[in-house]
NUKOLVEX-484844 format. One record per residue (C-alpha): x, y, z; residue number from 1. Coordinates in Angstrom, 2 decimals, padded with zeros to 5 digits. Layout:
NUKOLVEX-484844
X: X&Y: Y&Z: Z&resi: NUM
...
END
This chain:
NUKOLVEX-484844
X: 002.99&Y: -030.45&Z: 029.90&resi: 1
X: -000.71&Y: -030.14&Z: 031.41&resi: 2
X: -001.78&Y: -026.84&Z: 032.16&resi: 3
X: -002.31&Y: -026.54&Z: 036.05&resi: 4
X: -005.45&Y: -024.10&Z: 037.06&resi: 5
X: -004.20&Y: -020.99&Z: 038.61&resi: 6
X: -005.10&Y: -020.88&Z: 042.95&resi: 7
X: -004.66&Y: -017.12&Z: 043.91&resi: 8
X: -002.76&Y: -018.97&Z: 046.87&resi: 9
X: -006.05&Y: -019.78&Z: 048.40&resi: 10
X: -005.34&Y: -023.91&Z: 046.77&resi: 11
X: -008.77&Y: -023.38&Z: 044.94&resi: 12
X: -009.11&Y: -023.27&Z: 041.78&resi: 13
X: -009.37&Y: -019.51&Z: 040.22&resi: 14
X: -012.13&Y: -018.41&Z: 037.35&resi: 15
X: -010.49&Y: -017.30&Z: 034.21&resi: 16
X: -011.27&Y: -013.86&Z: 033.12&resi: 17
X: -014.44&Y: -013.60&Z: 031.33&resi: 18
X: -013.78&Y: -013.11&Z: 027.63&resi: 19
X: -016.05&Y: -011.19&Z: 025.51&resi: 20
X: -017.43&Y: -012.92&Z: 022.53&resi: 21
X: -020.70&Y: -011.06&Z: 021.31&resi: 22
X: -019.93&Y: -007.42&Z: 021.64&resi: 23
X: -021.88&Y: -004.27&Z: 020.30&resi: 24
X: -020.46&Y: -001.85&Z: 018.47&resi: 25
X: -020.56&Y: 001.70&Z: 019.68&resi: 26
X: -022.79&Y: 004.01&Z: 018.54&resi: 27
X: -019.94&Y: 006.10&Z: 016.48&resi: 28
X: -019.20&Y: 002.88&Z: 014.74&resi: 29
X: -022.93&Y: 001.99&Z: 013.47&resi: 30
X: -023.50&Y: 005.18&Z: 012.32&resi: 31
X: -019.70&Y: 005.20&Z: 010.68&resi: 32
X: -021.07&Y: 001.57&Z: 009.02&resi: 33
X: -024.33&Y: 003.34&Z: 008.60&resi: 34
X: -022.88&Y: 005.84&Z: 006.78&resi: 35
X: -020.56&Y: 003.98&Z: 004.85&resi: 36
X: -023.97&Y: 002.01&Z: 003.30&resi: 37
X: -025.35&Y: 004.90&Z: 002.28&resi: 38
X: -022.35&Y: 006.00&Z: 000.57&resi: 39
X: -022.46&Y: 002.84&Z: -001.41&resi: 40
X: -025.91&Y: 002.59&Z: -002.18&resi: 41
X: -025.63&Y: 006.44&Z: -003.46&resi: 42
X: -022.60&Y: 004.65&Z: -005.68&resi: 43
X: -024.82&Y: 002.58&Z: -007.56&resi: 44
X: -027.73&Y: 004.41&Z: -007.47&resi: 45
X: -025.62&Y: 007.10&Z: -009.40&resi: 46
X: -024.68&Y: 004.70&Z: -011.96&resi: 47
X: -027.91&Y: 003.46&Z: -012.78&resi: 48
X: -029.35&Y: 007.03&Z: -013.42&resi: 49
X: -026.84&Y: 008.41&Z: -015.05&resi: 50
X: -026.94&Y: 005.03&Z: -017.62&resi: 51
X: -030.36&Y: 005.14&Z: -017.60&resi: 52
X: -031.07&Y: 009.00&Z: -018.38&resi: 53
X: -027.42&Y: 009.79&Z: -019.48&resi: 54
X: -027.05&Y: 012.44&Z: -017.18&resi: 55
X: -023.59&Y: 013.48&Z: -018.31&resi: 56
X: -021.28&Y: 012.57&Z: -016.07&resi: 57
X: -020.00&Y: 009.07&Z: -017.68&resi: 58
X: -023.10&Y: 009.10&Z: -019.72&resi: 59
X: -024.12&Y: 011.01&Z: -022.28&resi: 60
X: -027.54&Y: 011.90&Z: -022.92&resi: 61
X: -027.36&Y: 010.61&Z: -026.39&resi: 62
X: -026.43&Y: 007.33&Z: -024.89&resi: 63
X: -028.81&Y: 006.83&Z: -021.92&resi: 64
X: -030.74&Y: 003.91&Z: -022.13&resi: 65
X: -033.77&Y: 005.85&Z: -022.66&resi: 66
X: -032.58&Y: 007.11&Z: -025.87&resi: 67
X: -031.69&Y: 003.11&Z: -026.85&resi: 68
X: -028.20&Y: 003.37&Z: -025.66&resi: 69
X: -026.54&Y: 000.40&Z: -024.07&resi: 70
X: -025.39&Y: 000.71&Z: -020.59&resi: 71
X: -023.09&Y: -002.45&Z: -020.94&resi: 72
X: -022.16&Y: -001.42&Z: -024.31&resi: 73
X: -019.25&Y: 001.12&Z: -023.63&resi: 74
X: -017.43&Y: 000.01&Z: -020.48&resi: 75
X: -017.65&Y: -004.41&Z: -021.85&resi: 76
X: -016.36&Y: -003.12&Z: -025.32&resi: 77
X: -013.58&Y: -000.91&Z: -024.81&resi: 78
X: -012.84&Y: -001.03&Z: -020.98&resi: 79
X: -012.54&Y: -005.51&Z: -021.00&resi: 80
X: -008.85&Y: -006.50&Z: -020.66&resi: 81
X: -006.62&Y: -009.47&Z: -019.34&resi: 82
X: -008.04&Y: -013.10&Z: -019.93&resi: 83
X: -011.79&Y: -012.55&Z: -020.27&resi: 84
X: -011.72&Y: -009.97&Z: -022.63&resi: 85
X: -013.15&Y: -011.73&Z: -025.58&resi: 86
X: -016.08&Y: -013.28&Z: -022.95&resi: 87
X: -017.18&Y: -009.60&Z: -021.90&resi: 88
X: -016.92&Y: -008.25&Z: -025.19&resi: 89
X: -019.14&Y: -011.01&Z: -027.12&resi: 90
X: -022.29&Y: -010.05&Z: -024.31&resi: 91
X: -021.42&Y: -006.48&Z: -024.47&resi: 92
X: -024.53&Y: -004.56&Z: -025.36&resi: 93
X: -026.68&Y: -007.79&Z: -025.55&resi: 94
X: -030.20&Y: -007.06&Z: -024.36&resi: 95
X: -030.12&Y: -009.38&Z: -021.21&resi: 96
X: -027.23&Y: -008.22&Z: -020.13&resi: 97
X: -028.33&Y: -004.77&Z: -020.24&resi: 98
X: -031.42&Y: -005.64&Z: -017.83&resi: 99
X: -029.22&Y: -007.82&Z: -015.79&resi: 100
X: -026.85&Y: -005.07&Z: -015.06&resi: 101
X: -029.48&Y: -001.67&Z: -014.47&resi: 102
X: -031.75&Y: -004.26&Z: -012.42&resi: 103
X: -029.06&Y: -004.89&Z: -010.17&resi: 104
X: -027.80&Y: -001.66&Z: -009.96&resi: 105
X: -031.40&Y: -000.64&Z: -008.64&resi: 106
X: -032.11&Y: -003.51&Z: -006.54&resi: 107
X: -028.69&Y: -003.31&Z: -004.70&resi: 108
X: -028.66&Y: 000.72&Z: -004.55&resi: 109
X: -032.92&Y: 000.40&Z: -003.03&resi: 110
X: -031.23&Y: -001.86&Z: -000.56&resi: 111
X: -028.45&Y: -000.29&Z: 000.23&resi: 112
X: -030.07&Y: 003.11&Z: 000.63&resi: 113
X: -033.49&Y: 001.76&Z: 002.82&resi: 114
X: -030.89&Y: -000.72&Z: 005.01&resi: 115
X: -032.99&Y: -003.34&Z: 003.85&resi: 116
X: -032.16&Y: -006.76&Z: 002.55&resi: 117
X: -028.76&Y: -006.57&Z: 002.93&resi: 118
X: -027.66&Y: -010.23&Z: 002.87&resi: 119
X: -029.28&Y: -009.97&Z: -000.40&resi: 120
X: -027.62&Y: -006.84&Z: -001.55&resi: 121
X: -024.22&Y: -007.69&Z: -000.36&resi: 122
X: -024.30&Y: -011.31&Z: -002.35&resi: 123
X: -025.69&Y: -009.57&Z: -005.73&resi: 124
X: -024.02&Y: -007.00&Z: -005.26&resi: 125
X: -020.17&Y: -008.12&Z: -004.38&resi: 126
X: -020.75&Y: -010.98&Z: -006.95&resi: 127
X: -021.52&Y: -007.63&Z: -009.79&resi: 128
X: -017.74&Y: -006.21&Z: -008.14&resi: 129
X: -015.97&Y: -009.19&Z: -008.94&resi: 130
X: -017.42&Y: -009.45&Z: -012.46&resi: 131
X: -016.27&Y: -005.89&Z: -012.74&resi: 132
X: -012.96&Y: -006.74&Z: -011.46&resi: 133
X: -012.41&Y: -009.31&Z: -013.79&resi: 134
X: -013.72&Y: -007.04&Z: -016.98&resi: 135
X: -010.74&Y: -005.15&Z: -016.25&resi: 136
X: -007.76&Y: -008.00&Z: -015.22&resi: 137
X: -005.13&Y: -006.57&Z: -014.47&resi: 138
X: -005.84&Y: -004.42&Z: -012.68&resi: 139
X: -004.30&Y: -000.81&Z: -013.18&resi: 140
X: -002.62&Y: 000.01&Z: -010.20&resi: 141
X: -001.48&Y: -003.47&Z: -008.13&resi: 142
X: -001.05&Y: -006.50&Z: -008.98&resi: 143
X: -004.39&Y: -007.72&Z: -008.47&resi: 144
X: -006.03&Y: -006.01&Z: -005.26&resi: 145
X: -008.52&Y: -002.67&Z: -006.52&resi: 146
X: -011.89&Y: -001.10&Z: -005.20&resi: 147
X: -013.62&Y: -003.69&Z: -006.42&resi: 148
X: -012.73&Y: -006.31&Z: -004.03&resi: 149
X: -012.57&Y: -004.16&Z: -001.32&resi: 150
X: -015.88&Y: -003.16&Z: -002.03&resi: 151
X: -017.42&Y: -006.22&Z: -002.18&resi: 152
X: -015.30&Y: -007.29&Z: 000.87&resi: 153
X: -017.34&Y: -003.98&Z: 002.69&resi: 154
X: -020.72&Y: -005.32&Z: 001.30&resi: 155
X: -020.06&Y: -008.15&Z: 002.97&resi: 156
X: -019.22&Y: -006.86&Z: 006.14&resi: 157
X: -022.52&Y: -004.62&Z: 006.18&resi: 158
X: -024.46&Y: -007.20&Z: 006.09&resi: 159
X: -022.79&Y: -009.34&Z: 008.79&resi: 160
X: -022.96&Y: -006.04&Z: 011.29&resi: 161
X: -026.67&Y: -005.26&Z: 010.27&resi: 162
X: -025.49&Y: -001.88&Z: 009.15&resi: 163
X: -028.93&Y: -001.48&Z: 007.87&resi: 164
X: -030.26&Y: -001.03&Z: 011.36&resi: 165
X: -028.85&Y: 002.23&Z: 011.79&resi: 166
X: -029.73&Y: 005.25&Z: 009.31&resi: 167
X: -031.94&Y: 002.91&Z: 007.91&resi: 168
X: -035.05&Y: 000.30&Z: 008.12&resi: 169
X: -033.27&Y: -002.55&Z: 008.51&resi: 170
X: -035.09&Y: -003.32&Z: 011.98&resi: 171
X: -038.33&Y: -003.05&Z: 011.12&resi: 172
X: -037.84&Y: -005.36&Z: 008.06&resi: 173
X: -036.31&Y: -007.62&Z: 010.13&resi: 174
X: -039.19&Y: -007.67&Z: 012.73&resi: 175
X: -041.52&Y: -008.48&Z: 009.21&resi: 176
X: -042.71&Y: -012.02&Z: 009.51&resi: 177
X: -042.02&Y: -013.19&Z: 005.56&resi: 178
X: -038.12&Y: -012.05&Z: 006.96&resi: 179
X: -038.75&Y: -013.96&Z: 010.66&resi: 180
X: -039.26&Y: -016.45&Z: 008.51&resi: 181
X: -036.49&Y: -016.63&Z: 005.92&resi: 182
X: -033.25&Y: -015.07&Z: 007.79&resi: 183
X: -031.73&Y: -014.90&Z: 004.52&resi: 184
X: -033.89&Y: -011.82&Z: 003.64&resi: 185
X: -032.19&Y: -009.54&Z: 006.14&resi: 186
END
């Protein structure tokens, strides 16, 4: 059955309502989004000083990587589970993995934190949550959803909404012409 275009009674031919397809969010939601970046960037800035200087919290001092400690060491040893267990525990503590893991943790937290780079930031860093979420398969407390994917899910999202742009620098990188000129800087 064809569809016939609504007249009003006039026997013209009536507009469809407009629909909205590019809308801005409101103010309380960039800086909810804003905030939310910051909150993750604190996340893994956290974690890379507290590996780095062992500032006690998950870290001890005597095993910061300062003192030659190994922040993939502890958590790829004893924390790796489920089917890539053995995988995570043969690079545990390996010296490239080590520098892998604290230069992400400082690149993503930098970006997170300024609202800068975030395509770049939400790639590295959701691709280092789903490596985490595999180190510990299954996980604890469903069947396979955790904070891990939903993290890296939110990454994601931050960088589609340009959370950066609020609470953060992420407009006046953008207007930088090396980012002008590769998008995939933003």
């Amino acid at each position: 059955m064809a569809e016939r275009p609504a007249t009003g009674g006039t026997g013209r031919p009536v507009a469809a309502p407009a629909t909205v397809t590019g809308t801005t969010p409101s103010a309380a939601a960039r800086y909810v989004f804003g905030g939310i970046r910051l909150a993750l960037g604190w996340i893994f800035l956290w974690a890379f000083l507290d590996k780095t200087f062992g500032l006690g919290h998950e870290t001890e001092s005597a095993n910061a990587w300062v003192n030659g400690g190994s922040p993939t060491k502890g958590f790829l040893s004893f924390g790796a589970t489920g089917p890539f267990q053995g995988f995570y525990q043969d690079i545990a503590g390996a010296a490239w993995a080590d520098w892998l893991f604290m230069i992400g943790l400082a690149g993503i937290a930098v970006a997170l934190l300024l609202g800068i780079g975030l395509r770049i930031a939400a790639v590295t860093g959701g691709l280092l949550y789903v490596l985490m979420w595999t180190v510990v398969l299954p996980p604890e407390n469903n069947i396979f959803m955790d904070d891990h994917l939903i993290n890296a899910a939110l990454l994601a999202g931050l960088a589609l909404i340009a959370a950066g742009d609020t609470l953060g620098l992420g407009r006046w990188w953008a207007s930088l012409p090396v980012v002008k000129q590769n998008p995939w800087l933003k």
